[in-house]
C-alpha positions in Angstrom: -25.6 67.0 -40.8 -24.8 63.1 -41.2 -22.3 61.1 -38.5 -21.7 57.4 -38.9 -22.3 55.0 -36.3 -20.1 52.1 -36.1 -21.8 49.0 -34.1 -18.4 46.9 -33.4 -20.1 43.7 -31.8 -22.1 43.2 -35.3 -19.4 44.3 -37.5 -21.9 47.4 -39.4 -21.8 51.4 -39.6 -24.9 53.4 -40.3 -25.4 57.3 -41.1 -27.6 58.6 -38.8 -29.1 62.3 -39.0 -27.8 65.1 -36.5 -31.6 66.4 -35.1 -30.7 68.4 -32.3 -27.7 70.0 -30.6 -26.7 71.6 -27.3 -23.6 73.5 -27.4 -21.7 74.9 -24.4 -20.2 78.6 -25.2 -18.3 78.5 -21.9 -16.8 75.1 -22.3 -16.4 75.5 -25.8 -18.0 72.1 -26.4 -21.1 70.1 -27.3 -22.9 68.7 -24.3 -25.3 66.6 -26.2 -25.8 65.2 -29.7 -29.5 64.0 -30.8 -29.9 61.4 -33.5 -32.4 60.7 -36.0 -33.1 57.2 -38.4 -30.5 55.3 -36.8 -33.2 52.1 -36.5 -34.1 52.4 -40.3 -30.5 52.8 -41.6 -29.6 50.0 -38.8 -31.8 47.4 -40.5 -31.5 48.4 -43.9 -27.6 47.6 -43.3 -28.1 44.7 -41.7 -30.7 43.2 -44.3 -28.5 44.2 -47.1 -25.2 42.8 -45.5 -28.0 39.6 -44.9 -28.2 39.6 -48.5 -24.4 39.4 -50.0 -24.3 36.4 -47.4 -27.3 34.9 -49.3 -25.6 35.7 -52.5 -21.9 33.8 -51.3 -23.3 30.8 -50.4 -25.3 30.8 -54.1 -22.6 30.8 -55.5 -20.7 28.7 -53.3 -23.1 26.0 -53.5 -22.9 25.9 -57.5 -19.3 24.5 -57.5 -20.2 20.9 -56.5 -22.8 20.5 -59.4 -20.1 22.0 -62.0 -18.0 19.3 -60.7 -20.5 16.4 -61.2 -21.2 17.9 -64.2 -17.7 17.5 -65.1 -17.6 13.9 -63.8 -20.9 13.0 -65.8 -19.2 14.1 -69.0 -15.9 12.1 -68.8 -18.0 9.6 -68.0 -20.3 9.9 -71.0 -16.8 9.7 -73.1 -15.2 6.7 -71.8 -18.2 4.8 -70.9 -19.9 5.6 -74.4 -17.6 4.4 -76.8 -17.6 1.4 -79.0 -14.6 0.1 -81.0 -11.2 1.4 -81.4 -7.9 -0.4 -81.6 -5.4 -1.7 -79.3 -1.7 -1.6 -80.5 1.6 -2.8 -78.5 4.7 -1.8 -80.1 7.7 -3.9 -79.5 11.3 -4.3 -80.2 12.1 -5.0 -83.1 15.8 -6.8 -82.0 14.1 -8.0 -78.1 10.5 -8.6 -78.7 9.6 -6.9 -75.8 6.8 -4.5 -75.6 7.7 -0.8 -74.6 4.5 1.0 -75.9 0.7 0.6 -75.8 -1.5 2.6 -78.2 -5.4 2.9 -78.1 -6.4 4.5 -81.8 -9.5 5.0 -83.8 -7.9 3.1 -86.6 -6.6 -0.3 -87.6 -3.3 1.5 -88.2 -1.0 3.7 -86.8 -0.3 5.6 -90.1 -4.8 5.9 -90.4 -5.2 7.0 -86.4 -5.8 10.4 -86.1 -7.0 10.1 -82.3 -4.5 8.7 -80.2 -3.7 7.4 -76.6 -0.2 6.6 -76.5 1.4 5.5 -73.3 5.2 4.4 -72.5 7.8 5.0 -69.9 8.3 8.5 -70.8 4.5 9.2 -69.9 0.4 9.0 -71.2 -1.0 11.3 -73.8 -3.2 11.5 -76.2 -3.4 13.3 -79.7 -5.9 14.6 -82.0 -3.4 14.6 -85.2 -2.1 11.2 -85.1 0.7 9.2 -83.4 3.6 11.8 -83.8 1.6 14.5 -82.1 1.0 17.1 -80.6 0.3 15.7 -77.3 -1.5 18.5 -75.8 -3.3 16.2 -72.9 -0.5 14.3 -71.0 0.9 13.4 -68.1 4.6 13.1 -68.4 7.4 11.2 -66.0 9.1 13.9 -64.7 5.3 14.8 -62.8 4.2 17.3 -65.1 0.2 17.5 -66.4 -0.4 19.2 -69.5 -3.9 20.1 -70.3 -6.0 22.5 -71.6 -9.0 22.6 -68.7 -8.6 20.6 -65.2 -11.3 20.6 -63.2 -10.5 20.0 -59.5 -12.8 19.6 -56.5 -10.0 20.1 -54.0 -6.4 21.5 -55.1 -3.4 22.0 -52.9 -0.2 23.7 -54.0 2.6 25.7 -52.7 2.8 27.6 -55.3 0.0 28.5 -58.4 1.6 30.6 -61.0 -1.1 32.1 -63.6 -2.0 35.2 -65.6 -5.7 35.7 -65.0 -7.4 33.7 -61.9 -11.1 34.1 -62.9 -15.0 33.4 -61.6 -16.8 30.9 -63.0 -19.7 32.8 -65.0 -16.0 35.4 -65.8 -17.5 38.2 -63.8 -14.9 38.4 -61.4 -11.0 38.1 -62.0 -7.9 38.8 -61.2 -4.9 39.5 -63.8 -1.9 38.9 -61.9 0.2 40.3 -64.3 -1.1 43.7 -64.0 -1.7 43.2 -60.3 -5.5 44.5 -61.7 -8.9 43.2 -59.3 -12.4 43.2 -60.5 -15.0 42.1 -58.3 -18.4 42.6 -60.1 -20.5 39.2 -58.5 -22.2 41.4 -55.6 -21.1 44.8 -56.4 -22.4 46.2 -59.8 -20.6 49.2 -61.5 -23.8 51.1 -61.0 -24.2 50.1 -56.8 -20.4 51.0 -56.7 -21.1 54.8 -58.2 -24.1 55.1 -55.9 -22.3 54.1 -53.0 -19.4 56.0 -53.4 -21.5 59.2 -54.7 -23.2 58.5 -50.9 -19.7 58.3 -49.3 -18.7 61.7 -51.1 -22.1 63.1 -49.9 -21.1 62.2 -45.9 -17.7 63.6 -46.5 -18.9 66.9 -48.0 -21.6 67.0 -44.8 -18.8 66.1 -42.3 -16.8 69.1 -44.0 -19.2 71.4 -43.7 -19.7 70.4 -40.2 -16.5 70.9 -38.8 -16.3 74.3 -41.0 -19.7 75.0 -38.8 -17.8 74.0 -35.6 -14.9 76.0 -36.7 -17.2 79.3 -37.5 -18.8 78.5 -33.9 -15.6 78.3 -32.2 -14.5 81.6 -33.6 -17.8 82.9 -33.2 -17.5 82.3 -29.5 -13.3 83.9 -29.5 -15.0 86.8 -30.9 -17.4 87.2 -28.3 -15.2 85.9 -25.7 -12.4 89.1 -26.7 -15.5 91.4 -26.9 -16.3 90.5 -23.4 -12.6 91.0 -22.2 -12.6 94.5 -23.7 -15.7 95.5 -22.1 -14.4 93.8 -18.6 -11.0 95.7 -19.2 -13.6 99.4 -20.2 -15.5 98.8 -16.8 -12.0 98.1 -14.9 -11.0 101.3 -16.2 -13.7 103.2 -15.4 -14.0 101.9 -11.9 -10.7 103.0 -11.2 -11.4 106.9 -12.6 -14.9 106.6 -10.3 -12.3 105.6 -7.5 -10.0 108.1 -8.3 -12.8 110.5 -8.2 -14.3 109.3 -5.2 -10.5 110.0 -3.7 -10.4 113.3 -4.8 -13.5 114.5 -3.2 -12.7 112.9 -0.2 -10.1 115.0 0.2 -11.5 118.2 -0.8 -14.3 117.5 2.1 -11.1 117.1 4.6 -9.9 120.3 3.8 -13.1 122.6 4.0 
């Protein structure tokens, strides 16, 4: 039989072997319980609990160098290009300026890339000055963009379909309320380990079906013994009643 051992103060069970057993009939309970591999199992926990730490921080420590990777590359754009045009709409009744636009031609009507930035916000267009704007920051405070990349981000609220690892082996659909965590757990270590788990439970079953034959065991032999008690009661009190009987016979001669 298998029981587990749970160590509160480090925060670990182990399975353990059941080796030897001393059972009380009278008491109708065990006295003592002897337990086998409990330092193995102990430090094959421990190592392998060592181990998922070993693999957090791994990947922990990958997110500031996707970050300055992130940084590198913006800076690569900006600082890398040459040329481009600078254009400031204006009234046409005031003269003042209301518009500023950075393209990749001499022309508005020739620029297909374009920054375009006025009161109403900054964005910037691959298909010319009328848009789409599908990188922008607009007045009212919202951001519009296809990838953000963040080394800090505070919100009340984040509303999203899927949140998802990195390297996409981890996510969480929202939508579906579905979790799947394969970074440290594989599909295959999470059919051993529950195949092990169904293995204790079918022990500890059979166990207390063992315990419960034994404890019926011990009724049985417990009403056999009353029976015989109550046989020998009897028959004490015939001998007795015998023993009364002659008694008086012996009176009367």
């Amino acid at each position: 039989d298998t029981v587990t051992i749970r160590h509160s103060s480090l925060g670990v069970s182990v399975s353990a072997m059941v080796i030897e057993t001393v059972y009380d009939t009278l008491a109708e309970r065990y006295k003592s319980i002897s337990l086998g591999q409990s330092k193995s199992n102990m430090i094959t926990t421990i190592s392998e609990v060592q181990s998922t730490v070993d693999k957090v921080e791994s990947t922990v420590g990958r997110f500031p160098k996707l970050l300055q990777t992130a940084i590198g590359k913006a800076t690569g754009l900006i600082t890398g290009q040459s040329g481009g045009y600078v254009v400031i709409n204006t009234d046409s009744e005031s003269g003042q300026p209301y518009e500023l636009l950075i393209l990749d031609a001499p022309s508005i009507d020739e620029a297909v890339n374009v920054w375009r930035w006025n009161v109403g916000g900054l964005g910037f267009s691959h298909s010319g000055y009328n848009g789409s704007y599908k990188t922008a920051i607009t007045a009212d405070g919202q951001i519009v963009a296809d990838f953000i990349t963040s080394g800090s981000l505070v919100a009340n609220i984040i509303k999203a379909g899927v949140i998802q690892s990195q390297d996409g082996s981890s996510w969480w659909d929202l939508e579906s309320g579905e979790v799947v965590l394969r970074a440290y757990v594989s599909t295959d270590e999470f059919a051993e380990k529950s195949a092990y788990f169904q293995q204790n439970v079918d022990g500890l079953n059979s166990y207390v079906a063992t315990l419960t034959e034994t404890m019926e065991s011990v009724s049985n032999e417990q009403g056999i013994l009353e029976e015989r008690l109550q046989s020998s009661e009897s028959r004490l009190s015939q001998l007795q009643h015998t023993v009364n009987g002659l008694s008086v016979t012996m009176q009367e001669q």
